[in-house]
Backbone as JSON, one array per atom type, in Angstrom:
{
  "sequence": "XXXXXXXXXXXXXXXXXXXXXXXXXXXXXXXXXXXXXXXXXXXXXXXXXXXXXXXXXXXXXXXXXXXXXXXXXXXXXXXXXXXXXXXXXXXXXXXXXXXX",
  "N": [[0.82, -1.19, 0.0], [1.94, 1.51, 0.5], [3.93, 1.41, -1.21], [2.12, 2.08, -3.16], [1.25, 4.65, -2.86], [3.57, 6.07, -2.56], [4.77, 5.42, -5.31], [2.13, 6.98, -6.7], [1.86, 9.47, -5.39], [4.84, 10.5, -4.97], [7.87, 10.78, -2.22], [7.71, 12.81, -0.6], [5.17, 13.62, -0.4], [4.5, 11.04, 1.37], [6.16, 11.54, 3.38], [5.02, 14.16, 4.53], [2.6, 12.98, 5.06], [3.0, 11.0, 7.06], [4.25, 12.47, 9.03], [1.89, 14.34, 9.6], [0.85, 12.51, 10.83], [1.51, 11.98, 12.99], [1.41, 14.32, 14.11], [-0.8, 14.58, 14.63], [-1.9, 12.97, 16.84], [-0.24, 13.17, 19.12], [-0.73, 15.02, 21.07], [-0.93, 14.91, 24.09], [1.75, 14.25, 24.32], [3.2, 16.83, 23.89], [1.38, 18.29, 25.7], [2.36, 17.65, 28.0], [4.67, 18.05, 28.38], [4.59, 21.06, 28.04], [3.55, 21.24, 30.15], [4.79, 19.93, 32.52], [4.47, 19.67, 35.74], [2.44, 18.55, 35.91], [-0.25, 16.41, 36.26], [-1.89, 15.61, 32.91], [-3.2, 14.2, 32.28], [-6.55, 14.15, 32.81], [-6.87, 16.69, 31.17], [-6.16, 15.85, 28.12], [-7.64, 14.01, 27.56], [-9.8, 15.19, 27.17], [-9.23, 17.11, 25.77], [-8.42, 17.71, 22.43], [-6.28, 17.67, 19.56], [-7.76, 19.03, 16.61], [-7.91, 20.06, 13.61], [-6.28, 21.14, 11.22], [-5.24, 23.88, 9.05], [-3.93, 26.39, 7.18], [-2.01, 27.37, 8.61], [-3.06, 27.33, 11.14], [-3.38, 25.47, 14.1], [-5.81, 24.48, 15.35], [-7.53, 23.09, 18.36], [-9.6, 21.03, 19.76], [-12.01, 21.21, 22.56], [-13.78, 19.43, 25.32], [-15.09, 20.89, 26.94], [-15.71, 24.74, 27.7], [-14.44, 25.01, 29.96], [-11.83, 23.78, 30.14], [-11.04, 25.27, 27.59], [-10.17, 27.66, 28.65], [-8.12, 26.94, 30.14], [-6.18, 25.72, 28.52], [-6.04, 27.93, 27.35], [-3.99, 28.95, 29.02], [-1.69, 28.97, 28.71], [-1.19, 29.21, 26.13], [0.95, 30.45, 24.56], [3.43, 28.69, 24.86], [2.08, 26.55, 24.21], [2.31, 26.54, 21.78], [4.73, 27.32, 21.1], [5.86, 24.73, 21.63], [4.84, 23.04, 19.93], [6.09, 23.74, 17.49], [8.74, 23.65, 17.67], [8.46, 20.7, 17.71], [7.31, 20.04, 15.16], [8.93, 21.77, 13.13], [8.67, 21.39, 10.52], [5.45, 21.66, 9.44], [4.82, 24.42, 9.15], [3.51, 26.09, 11.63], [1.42, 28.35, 12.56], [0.09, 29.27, 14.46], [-2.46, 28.95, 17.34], [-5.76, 27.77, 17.45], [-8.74, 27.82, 19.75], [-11.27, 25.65, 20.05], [-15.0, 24.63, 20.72], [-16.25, 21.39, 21.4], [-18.29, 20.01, 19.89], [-20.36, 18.0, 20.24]],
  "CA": [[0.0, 0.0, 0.0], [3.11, 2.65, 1.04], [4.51, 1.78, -2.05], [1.3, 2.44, -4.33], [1.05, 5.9, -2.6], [4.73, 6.44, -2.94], [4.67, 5.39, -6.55], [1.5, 7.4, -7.24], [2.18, 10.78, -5.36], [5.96, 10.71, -3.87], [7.93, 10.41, -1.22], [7.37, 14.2, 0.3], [3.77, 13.4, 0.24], [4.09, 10.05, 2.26], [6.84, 12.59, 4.74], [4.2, 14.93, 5.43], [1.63, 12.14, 5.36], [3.71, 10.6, 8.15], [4.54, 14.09, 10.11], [0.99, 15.06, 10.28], [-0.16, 11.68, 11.39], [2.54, 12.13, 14.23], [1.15, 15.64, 14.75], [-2.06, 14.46, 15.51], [-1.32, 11.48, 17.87], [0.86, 13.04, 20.1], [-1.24, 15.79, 22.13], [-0.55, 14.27, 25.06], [3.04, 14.35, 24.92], [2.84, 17.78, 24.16], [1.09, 18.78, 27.08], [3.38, 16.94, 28.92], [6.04, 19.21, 28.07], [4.43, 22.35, 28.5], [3.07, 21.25, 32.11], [5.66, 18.95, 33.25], [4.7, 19.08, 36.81], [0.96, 18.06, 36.53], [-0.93, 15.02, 35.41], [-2.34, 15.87, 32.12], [-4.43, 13.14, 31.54], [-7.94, 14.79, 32.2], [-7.11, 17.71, 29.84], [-5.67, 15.16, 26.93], [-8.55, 12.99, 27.4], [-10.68, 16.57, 27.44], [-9.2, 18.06, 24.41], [-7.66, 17.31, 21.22], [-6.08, 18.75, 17.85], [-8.94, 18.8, 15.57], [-7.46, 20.66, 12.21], [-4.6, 22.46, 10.56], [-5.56, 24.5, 8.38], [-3.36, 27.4, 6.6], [-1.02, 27.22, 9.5], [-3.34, 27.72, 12.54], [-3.47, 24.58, 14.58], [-7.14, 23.95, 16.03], [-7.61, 22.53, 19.86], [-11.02, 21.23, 20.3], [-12.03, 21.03, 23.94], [-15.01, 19.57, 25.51], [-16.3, 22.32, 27.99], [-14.75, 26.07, 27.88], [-13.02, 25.69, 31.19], [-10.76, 23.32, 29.47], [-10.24, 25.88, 27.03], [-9.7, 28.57, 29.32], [-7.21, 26.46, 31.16], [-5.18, 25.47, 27.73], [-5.47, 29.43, 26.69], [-2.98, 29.77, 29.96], [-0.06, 28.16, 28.56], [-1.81, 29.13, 24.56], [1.78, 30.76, 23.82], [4.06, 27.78, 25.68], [1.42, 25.08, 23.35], [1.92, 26.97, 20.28], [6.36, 26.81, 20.84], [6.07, 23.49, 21.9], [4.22, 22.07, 18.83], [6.92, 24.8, 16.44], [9.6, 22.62, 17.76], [8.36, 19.6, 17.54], [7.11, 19.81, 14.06], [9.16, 23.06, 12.52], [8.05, 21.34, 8.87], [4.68, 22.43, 9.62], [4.51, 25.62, 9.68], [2.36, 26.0, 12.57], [2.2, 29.55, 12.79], [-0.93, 30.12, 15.66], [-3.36, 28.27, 17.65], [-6.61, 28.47, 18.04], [-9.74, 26.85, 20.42], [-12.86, 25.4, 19.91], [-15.4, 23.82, 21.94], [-16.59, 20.26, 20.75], [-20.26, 20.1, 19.69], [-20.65, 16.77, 20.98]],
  "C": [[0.86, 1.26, 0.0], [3.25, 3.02, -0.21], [3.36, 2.38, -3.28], [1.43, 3.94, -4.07], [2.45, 6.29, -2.96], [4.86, 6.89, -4.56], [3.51, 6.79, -7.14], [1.71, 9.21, -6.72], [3.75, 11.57, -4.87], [6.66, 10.75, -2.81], [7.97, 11.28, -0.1], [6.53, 14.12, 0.56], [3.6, 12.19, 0.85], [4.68, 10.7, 3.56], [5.57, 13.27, 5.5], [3.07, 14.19, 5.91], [1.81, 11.31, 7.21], [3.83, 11.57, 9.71], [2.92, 14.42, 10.42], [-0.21, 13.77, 11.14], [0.17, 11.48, 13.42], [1.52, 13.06, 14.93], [-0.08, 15.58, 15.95], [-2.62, 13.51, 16.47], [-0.65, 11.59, 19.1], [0.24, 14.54, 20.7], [-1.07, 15.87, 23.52], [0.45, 14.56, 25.5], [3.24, 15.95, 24.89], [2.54, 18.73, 25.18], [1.72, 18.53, 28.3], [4.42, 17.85, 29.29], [5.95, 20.55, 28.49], [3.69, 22.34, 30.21], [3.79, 20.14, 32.53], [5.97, 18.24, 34.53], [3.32, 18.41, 37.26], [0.62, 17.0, 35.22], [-2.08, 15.67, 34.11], [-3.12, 15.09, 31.23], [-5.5, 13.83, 31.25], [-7.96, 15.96, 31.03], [-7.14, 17.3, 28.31], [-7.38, 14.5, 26.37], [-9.76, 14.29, 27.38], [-11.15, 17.6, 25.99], [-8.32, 17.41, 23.2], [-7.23, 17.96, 19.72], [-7.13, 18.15, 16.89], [-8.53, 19.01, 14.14], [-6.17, 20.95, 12.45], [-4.41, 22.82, 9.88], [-4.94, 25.81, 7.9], [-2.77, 27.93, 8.15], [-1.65, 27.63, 10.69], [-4.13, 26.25, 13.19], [-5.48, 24.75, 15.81], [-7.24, 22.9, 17.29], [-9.14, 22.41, 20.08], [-10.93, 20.8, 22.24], [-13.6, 20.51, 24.41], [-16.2, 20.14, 26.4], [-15.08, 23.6, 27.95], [-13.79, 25.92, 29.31], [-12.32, 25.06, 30.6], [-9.99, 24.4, 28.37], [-9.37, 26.93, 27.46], [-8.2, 27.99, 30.27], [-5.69, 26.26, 29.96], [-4.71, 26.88, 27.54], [-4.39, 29.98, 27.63], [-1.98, 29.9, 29.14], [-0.07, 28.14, 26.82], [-0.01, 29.32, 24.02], [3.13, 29.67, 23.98], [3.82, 26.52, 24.5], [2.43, 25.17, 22.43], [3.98, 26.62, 19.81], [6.64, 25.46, 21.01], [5.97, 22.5, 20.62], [5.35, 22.66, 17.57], [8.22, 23.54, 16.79], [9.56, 21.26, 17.33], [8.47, 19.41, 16.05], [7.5, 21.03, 13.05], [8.45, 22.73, 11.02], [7.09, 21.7, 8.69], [4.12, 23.38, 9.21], [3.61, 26.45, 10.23], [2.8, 27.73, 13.2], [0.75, 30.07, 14.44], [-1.74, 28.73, 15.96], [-4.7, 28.52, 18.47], [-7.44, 27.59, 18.69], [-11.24, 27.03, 20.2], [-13.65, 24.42, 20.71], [-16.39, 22.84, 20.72], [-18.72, 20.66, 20.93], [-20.9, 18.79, 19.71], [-20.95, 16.6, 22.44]]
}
């Protein structure tokens, strides 16, 4: 299967295919990083990267205090995820509350 996609669109589009499957898998660790001294389960399990769309990374959440609690540390997320994934170019992030 790798190789049909390889073959059919390249191997930059299986990279980024790869990188953004990372991107969106690893929230968790993420938060980890930018709160290093607290358990970040309930927020992970709370909220999640939804999009990424013309470089502004999307955080759904499923009640506003969660969002209000991520918007502490919004500029902390936003270097955290720049590092991780400079290929990206994850230039902002924004929050939304789940409609579920």
């Amino acid at each position: 299967m790798v190789e049909m996609f390889r073959d059919l669109y390249g191997e930059d589009f299986l990279e980024t295919a790869r990188t953004s499957s990372d991107l969106f898998s690893s929230w968790e660790i993420i938060l980890t990083e930018v709160y290093p001294q607290e358990d970040v389960s309930q927020a992970a399990s709370n909220s999640r990267i939804r999009e990424l769309e013309r470089g502004v990374l999307i955080i759904e959440a499923d009640h506003p205090g969660w969002i209000q609690v991520l918007q502490t540390k919004q500029t902390e997320l936003l270097l955290a995820v720049q590092k991780k994934y400079p290929q990206m170019d994850i230039k902002k992030i924004s929050f939304k509350l789940s409609r579920s």
